[in-house]
Every structure is written in structure tokens, then in C-alpha cells.
ZAKEDREN-637606 format. One record per residue: residue number from 0; residue in one letter; x, y, z of N, C-alpha, C in turn. Coordinates in Angstrom, 2 decimals, m for minus. Each point is the difference from the previous one (the first is absolute). Layout:
BEGIN
NUM_a_X_Y_Z_X_Y_Z_X_Y_Z $
...
//
This chain:
BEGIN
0_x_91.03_121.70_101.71_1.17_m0.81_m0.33_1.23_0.59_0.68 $
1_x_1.00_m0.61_0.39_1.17_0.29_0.68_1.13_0.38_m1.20 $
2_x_0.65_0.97_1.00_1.06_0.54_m1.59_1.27_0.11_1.33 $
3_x_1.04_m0.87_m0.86_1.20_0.15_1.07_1.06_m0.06_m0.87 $
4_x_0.64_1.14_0.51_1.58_0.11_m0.13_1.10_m0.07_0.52 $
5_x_0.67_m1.22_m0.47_1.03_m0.70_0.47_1.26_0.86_m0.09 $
6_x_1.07_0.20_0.58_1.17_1.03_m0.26_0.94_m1.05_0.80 $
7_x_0.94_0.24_m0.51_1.23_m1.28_m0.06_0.84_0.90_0.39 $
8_x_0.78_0.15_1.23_1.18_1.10_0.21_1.10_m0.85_0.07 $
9_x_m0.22_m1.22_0.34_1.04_m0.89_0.96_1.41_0.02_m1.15 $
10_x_1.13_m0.01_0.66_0.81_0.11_m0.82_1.07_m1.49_m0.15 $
11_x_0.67_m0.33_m1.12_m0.11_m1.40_m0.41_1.41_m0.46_0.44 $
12_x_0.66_0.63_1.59_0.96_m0.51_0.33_0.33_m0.89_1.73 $
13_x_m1.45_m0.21_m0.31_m0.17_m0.88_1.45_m1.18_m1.21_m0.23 $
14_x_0.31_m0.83_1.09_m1.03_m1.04_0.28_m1.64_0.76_0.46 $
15_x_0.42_0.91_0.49_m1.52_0.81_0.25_m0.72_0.26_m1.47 $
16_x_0.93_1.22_m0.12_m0.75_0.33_m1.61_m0.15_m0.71_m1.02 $
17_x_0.39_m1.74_0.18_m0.55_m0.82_m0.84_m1.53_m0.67_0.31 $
18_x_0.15_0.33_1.52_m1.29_m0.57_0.36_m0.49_0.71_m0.01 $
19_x_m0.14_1.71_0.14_m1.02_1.09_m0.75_m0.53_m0.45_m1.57 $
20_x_0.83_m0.26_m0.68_0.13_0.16_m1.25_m0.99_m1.05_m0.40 $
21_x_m0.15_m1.18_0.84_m0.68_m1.15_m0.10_m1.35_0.52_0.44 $
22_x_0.10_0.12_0.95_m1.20_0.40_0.71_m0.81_1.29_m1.16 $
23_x_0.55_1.01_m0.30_m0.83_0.97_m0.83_m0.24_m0.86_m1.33 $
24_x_0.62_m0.86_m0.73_m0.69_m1.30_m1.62_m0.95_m0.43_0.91 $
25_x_0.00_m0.69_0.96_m0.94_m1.00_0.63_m1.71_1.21_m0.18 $
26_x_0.47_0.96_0.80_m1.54_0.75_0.48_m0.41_0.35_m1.49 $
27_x_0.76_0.34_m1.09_m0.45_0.58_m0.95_m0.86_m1.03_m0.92 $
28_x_0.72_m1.53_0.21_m1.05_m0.73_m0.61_m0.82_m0.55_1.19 $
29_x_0.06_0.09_1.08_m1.28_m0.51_0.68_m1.28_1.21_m0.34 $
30_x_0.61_1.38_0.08_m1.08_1.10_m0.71_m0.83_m0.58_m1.30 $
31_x_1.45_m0.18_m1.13_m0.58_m0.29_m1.27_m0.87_m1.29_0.00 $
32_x_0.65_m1.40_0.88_m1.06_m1.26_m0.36_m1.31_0.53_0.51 $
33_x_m0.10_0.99_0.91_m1.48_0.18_0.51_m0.89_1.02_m0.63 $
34_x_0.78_0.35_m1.35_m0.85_0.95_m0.49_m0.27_1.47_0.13 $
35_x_1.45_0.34_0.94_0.07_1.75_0.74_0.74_0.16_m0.85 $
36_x_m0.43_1.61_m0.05_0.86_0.79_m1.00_1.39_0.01_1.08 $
37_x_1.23_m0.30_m1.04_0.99_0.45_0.46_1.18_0.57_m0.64 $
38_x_1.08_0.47_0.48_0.99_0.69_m0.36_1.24_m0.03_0.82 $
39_x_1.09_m0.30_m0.93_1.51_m0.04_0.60_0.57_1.25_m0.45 $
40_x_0.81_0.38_1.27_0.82_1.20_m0.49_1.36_m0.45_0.93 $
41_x_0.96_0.08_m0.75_1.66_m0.09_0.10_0.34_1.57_0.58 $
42_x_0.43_m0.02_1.17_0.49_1.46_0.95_1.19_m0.37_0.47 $
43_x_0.75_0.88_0.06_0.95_0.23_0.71_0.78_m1.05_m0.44 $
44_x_1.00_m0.76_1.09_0.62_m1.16_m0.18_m0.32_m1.16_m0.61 $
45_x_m1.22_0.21_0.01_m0.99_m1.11_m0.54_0.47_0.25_m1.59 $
46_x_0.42_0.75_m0.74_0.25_0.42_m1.52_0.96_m1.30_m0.74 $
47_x_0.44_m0.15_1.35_1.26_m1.06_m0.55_m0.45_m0.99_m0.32 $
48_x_m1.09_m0.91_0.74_m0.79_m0.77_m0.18_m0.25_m0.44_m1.54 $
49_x_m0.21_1.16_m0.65_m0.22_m0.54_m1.43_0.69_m0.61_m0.68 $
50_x_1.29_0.18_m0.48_0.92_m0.55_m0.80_0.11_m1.38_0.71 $
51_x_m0.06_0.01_1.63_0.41_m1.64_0.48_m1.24_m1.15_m0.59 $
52_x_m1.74_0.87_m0.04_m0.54_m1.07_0.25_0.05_m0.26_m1.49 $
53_x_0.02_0.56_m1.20_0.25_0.28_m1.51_0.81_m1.09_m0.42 $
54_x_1.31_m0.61_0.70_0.77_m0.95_m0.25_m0.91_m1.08_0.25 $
55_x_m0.43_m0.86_m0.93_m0.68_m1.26_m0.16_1.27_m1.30_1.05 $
56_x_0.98_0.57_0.57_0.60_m1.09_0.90_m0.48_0.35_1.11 $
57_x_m0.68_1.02_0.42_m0.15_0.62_1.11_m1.36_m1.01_0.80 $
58_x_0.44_m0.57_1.26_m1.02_m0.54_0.72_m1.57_m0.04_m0.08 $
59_x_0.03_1.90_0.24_m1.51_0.66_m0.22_m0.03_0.06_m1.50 $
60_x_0.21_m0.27_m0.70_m0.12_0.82_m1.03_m1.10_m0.24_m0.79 $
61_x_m0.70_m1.69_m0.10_m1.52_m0.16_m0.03_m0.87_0.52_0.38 $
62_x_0.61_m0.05_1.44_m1.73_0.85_0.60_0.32_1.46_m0.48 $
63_x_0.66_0.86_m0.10_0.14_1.19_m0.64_m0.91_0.15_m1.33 $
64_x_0.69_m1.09_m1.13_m0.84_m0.10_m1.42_m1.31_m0.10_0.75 $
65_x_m0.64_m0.69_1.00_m1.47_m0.06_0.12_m0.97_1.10_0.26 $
66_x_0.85_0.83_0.71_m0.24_1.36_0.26_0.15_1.42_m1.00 $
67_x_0.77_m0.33_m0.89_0.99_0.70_m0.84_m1.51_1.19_m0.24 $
68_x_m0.93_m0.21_m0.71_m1.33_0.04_m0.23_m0.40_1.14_0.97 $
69_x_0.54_m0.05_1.20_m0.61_0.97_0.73_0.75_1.32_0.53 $
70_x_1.40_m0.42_m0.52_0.63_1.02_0.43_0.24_1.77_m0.92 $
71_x_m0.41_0.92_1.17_m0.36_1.25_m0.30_1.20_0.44_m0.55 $
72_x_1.09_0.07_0.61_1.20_0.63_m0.49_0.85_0.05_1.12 $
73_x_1.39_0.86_m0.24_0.91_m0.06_1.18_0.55_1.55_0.28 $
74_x_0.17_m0.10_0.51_0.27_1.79_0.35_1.47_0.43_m0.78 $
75_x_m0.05_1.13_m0.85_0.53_0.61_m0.97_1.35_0.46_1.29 $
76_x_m0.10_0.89_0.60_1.16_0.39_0.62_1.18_m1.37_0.71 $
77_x_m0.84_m0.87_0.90_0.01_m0.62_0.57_1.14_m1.22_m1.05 $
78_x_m0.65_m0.16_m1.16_0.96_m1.23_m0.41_1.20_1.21_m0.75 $
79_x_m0.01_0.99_m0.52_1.07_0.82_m0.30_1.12_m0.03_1.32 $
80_x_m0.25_0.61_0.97_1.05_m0.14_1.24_0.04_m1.23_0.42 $
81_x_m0.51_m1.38_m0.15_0.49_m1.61_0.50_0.78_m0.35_m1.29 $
82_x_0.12_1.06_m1.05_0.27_m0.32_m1.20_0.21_m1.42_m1.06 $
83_x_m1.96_m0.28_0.51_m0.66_m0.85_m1.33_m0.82_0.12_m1.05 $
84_x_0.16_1.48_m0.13_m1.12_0.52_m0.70_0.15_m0.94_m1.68 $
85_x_1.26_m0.35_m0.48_m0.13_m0.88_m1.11_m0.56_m1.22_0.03 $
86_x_0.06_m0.42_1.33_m0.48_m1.72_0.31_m1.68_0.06_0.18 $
87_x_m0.56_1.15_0.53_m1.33_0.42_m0.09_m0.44_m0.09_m1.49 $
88_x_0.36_1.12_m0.66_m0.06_0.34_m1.62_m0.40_m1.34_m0.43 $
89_x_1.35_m0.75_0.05_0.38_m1.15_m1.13_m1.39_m1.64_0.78 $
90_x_m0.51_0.41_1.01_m0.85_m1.12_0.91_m0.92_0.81_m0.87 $
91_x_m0.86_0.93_m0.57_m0.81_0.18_m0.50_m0.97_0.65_1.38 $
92_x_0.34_0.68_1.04_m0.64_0.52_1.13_0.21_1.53_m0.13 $
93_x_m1.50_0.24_0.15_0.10_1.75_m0.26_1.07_0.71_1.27 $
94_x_0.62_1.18_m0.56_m0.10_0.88_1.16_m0.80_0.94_0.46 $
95_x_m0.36_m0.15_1.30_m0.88_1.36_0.58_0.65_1.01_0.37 $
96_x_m0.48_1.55_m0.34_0.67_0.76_0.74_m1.47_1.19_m0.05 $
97_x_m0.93_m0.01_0.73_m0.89_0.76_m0.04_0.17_0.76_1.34 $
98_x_0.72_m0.07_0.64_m0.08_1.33_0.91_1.90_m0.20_0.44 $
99_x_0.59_1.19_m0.16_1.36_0.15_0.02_0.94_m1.01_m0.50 $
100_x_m0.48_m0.46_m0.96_0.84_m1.84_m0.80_m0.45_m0.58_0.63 $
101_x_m0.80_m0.13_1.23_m0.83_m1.35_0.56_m1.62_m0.64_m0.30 $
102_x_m0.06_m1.21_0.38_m1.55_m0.23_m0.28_m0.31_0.70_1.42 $
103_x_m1.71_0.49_m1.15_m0.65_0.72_1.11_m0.81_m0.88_0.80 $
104_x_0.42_m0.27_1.01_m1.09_m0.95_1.43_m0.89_0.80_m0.10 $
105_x_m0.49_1.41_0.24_m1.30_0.81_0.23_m0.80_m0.26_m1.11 $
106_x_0.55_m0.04_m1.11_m0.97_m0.35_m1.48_m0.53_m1.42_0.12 $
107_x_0.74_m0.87_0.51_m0.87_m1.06_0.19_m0.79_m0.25_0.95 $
108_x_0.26_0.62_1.23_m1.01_0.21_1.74_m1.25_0.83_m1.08 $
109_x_0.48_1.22_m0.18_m1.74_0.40_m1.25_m0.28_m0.56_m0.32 $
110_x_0.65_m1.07_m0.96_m0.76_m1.41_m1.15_m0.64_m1.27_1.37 $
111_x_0.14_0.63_1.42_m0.91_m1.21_0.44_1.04_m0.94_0.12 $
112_x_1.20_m0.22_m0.10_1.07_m1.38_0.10_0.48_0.61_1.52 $
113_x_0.01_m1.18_0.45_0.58_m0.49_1.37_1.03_m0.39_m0.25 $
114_x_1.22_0.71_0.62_1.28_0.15_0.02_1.05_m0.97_0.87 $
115_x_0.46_m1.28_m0.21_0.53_m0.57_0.49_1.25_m0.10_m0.19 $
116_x_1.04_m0.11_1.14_1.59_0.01_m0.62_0.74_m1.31_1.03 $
117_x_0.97_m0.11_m1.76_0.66_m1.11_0.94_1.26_m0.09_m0.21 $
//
């Protein structure tokens, strides 16, 4: 079985990083409709992401709830310095901080997940 991990860096102040942002919901449920194990993780700039897609006015914010299900967590340091760590909290999305306040990528390359970023 395929195990992939999705990582969301894109940050939520451009036309690009909306189409990252799109693009990483899209793969996570084309993973999930097909039955692959998968996993979202919120990095870096990507942290901000949460509180936007959380607002039920928000464009994405369906396909987010569809995914909601799969997402691993968001990196603990990462939304402290973009300073959303309350908008994380209050979305109900863990923080990771397993290696220096960050999620550990190597713990999941061991767990067999294929590491994708977007």
C-alpha cells in the first residue's frame, strides 16, 4: 500500500500559494478516494493556511472539511513565529514538534511515507 505525505509550505499571500494550497487538498483526497494511506502536515508558511481554510467563507474551505480527517498536524515552531499558533489550537489541528519544535519528515520516511511538498 502507498503511504504519502503531503506538507503544505506554500504561504497564503500569493496567487501561487493558493494554487499550492489547492493542489496539496486535491492530492490528499485523490490519495484518500483511492484508498492510500495519507497524511497532511501544515509547514512553514503553510501554518497560516489554517485559520484561512477554518473560516466556512473561505473558497477552499469544503474541500479542507473533506480532508480535515487526514490531517497530521502543523508544525509547533512554525505557526508560533507566523504567529497562528491560536488559530491552529482553536481549528482543532495538532501541533507537531518532534524534532527541534518541528514535524519529524525522517519519522515518517521510517514509517514508509513518501514525502511530498507543496
Amino acid at each position: 500500500m502507498t503511504r504519502a505525505a503531503i506538507v503544505l509550505l506554500a504561504d497564503t499571500e500569493t496567487k501561487e500559494g493558493l494554487g499550492r494550497m489547492s493542489n496539496a487538498l486535491t492530492t490528499v483526497r485523490e490519495f484518500k478516494d483511492e484508498d492510500q494511506e495519507v497524511t497532511l502536515i501544515f509547514d512553514g508558511a503553510g501554518t497560516k493556511w489554517i485559520g484561512e481554510l477554518s473560516d466556512p467563507d473561505h473558497k477552499y474551505s469544503g474541500h479542507f472539511e473533506s480532508v480535515k480527517d487526514e490531517v497530521e498536524g502543523a508544525c509547533a515552531y512554525c505557526a508560533r513565529a507566523f504567529g497562528v499558533k491560536d488559530e491552529v489550537q482553536e481549528s482543532g489541528v495538532e501541533l507537531l514538534g518532534d524534532f527541534e519544535g518541528h514535524p519529524s519528515l525522517a519519522k515518517l520516511v521510517g514509517q514508509g511515507y513518501q514525502v511530498i511538498t507543496f
